[in-house]
C-alpha positions as CSV (number, residue, x, y, z in Angstrom):
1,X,0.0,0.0,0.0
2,X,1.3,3.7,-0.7
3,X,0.5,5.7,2.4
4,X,0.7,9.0,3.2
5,X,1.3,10.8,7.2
6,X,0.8,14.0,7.8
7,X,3.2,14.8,10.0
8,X,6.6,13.6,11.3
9,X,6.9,13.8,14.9
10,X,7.4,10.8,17.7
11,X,4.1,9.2,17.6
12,X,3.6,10.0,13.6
13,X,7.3,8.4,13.2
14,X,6.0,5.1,15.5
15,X,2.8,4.8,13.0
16,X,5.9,4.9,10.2
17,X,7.9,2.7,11.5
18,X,5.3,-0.1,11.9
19,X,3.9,0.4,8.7
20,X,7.3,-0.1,7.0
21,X,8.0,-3.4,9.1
22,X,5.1,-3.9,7.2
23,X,6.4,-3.5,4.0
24,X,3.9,-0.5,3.1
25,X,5.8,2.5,1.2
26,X,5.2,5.3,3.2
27,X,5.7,9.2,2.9
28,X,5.8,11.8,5.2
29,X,4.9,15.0,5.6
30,X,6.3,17.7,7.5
31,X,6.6,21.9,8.1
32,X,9.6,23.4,8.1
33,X,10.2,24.5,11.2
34,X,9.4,20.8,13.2
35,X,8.5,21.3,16.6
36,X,9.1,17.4,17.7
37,X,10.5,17.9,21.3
38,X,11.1,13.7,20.9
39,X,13.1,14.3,18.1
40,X,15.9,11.2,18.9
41,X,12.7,8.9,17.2
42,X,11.2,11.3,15.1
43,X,11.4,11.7,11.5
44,X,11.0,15.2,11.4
45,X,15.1,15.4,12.7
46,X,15.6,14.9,8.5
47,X,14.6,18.3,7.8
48,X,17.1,19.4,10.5
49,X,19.9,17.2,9.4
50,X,18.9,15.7,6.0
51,X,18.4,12.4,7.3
52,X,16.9,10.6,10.3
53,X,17.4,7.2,12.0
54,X,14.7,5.5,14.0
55,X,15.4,1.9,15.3
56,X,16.2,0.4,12.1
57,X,14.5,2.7,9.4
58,X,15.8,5.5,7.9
59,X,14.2,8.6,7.3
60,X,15.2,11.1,4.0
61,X,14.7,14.8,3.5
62,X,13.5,15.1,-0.3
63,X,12.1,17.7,-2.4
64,X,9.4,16.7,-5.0
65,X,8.0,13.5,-5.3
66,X,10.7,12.0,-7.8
67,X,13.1,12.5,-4.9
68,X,10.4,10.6,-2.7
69,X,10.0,7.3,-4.9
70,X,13.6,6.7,-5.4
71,X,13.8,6.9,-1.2
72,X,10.9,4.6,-0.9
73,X,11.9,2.6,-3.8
74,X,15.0,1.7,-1.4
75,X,13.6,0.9,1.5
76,X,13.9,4.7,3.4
77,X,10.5,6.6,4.7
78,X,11.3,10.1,2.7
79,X,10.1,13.2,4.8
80,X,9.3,16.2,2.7
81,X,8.4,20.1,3.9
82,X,4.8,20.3,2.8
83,X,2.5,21.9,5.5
84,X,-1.0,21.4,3.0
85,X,0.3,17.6,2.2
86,X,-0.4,18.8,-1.6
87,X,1.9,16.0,-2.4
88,X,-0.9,13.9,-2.5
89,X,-2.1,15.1,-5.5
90,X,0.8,13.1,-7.7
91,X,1.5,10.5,-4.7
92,X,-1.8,9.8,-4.9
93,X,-1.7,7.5,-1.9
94,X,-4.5,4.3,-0.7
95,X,-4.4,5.4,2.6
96,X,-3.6,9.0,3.9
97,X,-2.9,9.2,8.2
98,X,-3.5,12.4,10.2
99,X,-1.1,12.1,12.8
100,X,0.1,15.8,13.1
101,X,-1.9,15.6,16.5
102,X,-3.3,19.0,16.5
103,X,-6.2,17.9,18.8
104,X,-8.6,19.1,15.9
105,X,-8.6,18.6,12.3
106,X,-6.3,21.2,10.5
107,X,-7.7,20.1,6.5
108,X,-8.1,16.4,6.1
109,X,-11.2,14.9,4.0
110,X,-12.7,11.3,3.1
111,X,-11.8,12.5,0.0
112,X,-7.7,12.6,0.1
113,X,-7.4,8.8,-0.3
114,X,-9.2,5.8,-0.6
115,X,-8.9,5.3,2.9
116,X,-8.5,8.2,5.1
117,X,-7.8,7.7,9.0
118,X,-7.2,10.0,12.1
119,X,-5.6,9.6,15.2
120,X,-6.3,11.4,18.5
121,X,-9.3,13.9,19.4
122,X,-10.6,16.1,16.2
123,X,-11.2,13.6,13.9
124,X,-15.1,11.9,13.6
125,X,-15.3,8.5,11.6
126,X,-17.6,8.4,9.5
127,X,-17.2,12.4,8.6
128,X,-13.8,13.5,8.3
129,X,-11.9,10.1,7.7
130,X,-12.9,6.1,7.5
131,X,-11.5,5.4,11.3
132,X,-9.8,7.0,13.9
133,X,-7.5,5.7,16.2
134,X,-7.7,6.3,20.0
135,X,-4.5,8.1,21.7
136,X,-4.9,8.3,25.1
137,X,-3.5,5.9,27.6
138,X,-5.3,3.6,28.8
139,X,-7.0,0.3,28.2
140,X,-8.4,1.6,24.8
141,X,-5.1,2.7,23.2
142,X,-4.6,2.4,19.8
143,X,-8.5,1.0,19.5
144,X,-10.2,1.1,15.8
145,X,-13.0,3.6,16.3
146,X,-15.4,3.2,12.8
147,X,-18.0,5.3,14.4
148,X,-17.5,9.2,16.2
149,X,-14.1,9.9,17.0
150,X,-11.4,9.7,20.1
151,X,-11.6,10.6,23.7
152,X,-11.4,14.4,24.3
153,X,-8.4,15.9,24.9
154,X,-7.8,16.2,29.0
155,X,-5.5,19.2,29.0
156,X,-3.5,16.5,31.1
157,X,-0.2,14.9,30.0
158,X,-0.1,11.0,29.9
159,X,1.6,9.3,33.1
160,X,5.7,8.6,32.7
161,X,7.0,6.9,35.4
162,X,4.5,8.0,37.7
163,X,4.4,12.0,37.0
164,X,2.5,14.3,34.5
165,X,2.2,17.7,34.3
166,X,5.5,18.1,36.0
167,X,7.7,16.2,33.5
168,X,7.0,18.5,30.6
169,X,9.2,21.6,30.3
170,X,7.9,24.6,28.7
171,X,9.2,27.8,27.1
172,X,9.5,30.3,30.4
173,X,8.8,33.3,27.3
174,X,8.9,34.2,23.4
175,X,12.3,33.8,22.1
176,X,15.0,31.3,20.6
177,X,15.6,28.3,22.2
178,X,18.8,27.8,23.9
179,X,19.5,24.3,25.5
180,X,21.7,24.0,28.5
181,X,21.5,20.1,28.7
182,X,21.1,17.5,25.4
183,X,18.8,14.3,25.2
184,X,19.8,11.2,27.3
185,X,21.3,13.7,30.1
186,X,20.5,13.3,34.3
187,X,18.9,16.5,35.9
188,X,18.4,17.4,39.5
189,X,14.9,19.1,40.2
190,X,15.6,23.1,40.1
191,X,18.5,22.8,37.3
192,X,18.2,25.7,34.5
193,X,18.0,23.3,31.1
194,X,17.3,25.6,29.1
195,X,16.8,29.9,28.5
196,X,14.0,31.0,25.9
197,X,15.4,33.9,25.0
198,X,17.4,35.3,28.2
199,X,14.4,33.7,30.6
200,X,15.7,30.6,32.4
201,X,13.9,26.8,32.3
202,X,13.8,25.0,35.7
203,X,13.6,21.2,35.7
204,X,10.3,20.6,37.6
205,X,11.7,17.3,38.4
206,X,14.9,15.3,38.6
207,X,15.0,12.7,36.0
208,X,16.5,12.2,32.4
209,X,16.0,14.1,29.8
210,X,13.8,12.2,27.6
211,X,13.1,14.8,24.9
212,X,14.3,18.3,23.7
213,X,13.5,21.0,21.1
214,X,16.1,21.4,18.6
215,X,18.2,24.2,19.7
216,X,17.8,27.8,18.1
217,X,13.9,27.1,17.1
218,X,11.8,30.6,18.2
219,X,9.4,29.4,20.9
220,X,6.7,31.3,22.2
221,X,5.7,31.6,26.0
222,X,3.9,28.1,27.7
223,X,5.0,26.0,24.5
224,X,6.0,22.0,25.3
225,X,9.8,21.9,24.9
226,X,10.9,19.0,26.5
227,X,10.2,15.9,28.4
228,X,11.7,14.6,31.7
229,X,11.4,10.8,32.8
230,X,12.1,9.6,36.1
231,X,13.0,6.1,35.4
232,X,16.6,7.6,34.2
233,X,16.6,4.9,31.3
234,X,18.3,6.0,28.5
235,X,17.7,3.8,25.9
236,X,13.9,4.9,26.0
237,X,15.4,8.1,24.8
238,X,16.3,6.6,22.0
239,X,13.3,3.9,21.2
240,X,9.8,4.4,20.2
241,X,7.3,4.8,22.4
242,X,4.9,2.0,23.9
243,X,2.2,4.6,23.3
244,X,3.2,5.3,19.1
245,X,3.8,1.5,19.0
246,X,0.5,0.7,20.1
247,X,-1.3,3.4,17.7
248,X,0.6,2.5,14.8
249,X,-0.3,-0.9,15.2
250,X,-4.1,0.1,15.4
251,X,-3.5,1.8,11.9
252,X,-2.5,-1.3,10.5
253,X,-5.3,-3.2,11.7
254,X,-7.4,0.1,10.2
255,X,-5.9,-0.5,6.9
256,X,-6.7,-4.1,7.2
257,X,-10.0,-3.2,8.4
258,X,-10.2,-0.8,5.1
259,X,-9.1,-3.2,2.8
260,X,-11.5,-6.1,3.9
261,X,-14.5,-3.4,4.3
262,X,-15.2,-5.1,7.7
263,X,-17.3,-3.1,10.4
264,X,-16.0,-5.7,13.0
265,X,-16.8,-5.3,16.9
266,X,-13.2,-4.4,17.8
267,X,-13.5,-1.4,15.3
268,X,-17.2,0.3,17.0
């Protein structure tokens, strides 16, 4: 199957990465100024750096679909700058994902593919897109929904090792982002990571630092920049998710689902 994601960030790059252990060819969208604060697994680090590794797939920068069939045509997941996803129009994919997680849908249609699925509040099957595919933690993640859409967005982060809204740092004010610490590094609770603009960034917690911003991006005032975890392992810094594992694996039983033109319980 040709597929299409819009977007390229951690949990977009986990519905990627399972989708090419499944042999689909996949392309993914991106804008150009990413704002993935797991970058270590997301694909979106190619428009950065020209290239991106996750686990064992490889993610290319490319500029025009040419570019993006030769990638895919190799075995890579080729990442392109294209905030409308009009590549779609000569990609023409069987199954377009909305995974840019905006928490409401920015554009997507039934009519951009064959088979069009959402994941995370926004989306409504049956209107929008063909199924949607639940985010939040919990027993029902990564769950088929064929009918209405996900649960509603709690304002509350997921639970990491036992803490929430305290693991997430966020810009202290408007301004570029300057990093005092890098991905995979310990903190103590109190430590400045990081100065948006000349305004510091306290760890809220001690822990290691699971995710960052890419360093120099202009950040505006209460915007997610990074991600502490407790648990102080640093090969999760590195790995995909549980959580984008699980979702990306509910897309590929939507596309089966799709394909089969089943309305089965474990899809209501």
């Amino acid at each position: 199957m040709k597929v299409l994601i819009k977007g390229a960030g951690d949990l977009a790059s986990g519905i990627a990465y399972e989708l090419w252990l499944a042999g689909h060819g996949v392309l993914m969208t991106e804008i150009e100024v990413p704002l993935a604060v797991r970058r270590a697994v997301s694909f979106s680090r190619a428009v950065y750096e020209g290239s991106a590794k996750v686990e064992g797939a490889k993610g290319v920068l490319v500029r025009n679909i040419s570019e993006g069939l030769l990638e895919i045509k190799k075995g890579n997941i080729p990442v392109i700058v294209d905030e409308k996803a009009r590549i779609r129009e000569e990609y023409k994919p069987d199954v377009l994902v909305d995974a840019i997680m905006a928490k409401r849908n920015t554009g997507t249609a039934l009519t951009d593919a064959p088979l069009v699925i959402g994941t995370g509040p926004g989306f409504s099957a049956g209107a929008d897109c063909h199924f949607v595919i639940e985010t939040m933690r919990g027993k029902d993640l990564g769950r088929v929904i064929s009918l209405g859409g996900a649960k509603p967005d709690t304002g509350v982060p997921g639970e990491v090792g036992g803490y929430t809204a305290e693991r997430l740092l966020r810009a202290s004010a408007d301004g570029e982002l300057t990093t005092m610490v890098q991905i995979g590094d310990i903190v103590e609770k109190g430590q400045v990571v990081a100065r948006c603009g000349c305004v510091p960034v306290y760890a809220g917690m001690s822990g290691i630092v699971r995710g960052m911003l890419m360093p120099g991006v202009y950040v505006t005032k209460g915007l997610k920049i990074g991600d502490i975890d407790s648990r102080e392992i640093k090969k999760s810094c590195y790995t995909i998710s549980d959580k984008a594992r699980l979702v990306g694996r509910g897309v590929l039983e939507a596309i089966e689902c799709g394909i089969g033109g089943c309305r089965m319980a474990a899809c209501q």
